[in-house]
N, C-alpha and C positions, 0 to 999 in steps of 0.2 A: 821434288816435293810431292806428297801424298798426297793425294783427295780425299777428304772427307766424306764417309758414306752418307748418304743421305738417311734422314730420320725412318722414311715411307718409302715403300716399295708400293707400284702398283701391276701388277700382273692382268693381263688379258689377253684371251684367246682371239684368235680371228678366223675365222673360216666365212669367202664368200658374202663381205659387210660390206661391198663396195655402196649398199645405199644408206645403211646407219653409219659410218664414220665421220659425213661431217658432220650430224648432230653428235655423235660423243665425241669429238673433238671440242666442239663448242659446247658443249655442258662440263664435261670434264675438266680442262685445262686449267677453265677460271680456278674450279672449287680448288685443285691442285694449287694456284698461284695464292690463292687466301687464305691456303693452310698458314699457321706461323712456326709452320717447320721443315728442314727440308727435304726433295722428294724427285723420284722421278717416278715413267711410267715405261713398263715395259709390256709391249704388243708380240704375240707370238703369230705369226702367220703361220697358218697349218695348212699349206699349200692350196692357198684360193686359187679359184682358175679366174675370177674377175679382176677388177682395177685396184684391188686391194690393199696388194703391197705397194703399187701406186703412190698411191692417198697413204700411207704409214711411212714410205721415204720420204714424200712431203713434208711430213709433219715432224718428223726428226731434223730435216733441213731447216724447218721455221722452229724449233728447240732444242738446239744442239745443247749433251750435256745429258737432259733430263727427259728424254725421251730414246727410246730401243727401238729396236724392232731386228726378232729373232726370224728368219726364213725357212720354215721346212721346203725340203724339197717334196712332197709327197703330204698325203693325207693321214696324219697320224693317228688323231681323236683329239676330244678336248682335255682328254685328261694329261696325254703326253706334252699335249703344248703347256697347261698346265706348270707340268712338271719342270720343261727344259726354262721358263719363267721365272719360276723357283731356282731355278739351278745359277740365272745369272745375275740374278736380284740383290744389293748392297744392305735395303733397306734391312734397319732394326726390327720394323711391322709392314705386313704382308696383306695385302686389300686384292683378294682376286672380284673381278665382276666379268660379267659378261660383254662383247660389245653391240650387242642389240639393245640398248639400252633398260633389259627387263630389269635391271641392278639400277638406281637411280644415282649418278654421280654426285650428289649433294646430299648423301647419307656418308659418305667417307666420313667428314669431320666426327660425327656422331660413333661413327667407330672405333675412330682412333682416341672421342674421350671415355667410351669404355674402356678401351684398353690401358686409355691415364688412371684406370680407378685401380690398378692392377689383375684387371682378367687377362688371360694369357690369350685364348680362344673368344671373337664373339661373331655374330653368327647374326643374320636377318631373316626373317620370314615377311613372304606378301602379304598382308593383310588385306589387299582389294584384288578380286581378277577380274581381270581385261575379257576374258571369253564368256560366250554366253550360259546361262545356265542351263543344264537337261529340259530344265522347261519352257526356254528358249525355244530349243531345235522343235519341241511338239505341236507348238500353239501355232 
């Protein structure tokens, strides 16, 4: 018997998160679980030298099914991990973020009901930044 792809695809890169992972595991997971469609989450490790891949077998272990994790052996960039993300992804729609958490994992839903409105592509911008301004660093 077949499995049914999942609605969402969620792609993300790793390199070296061994201290943001469990905060995006605990912000992500939920929003993933409260979607009402279905989904998994696919983690690329791009050859972290930290606890990394660690913490990503863990968490496939506590979600089997709906959780990846792709192993580079070596340092590829983020765009290859990216890519190879893409490459093993089921989902109908594709949510790349980041795993530093600068991608806020509770914008997902808002994504995906743009894309219920029929846009093919949508896209986020930060509207607040976290770093000080030029006039910071003077004063």
């Amino acid at each position: 018997m077949e499995k049914t792809a999942p609605e969402v695809s969620v792609v993300i890169p790793v390199y070296n998160e061994e201290e943001s992972l469990p905060g995006l595991f605990e912000r992500l997971l939920p929003v993933m679980e409260e979607l009402d469609r279905s989904w998994e989450v696919v983690f690329v490790n791009d050859g972290s030298r930290d606890r990394s891949l660690a913490l990503l077998l863990d968490c496939v272990d506590k979600h089997p099914g709906t959780v990846k994790v792709v192993d580079f052996n070596g340092n590829f960039g983020q765009h290859m991990a990216i890519m190879a993300g893409f490459a093993i992804s089921k989902g109908n729609a594709i949510v790349t973020m980041d795993a530093d958490l600068q991608n806020p994992p509770e914008e997902i839903p808002r994504l995906l009901e743009e894309m219920d409105r029929g846009h093919d592509v949508v896209g986020t911008i930060r509207s607040t930044c976290c770093e000080p301004t030029a006039g910071g660093w003077w004063t």
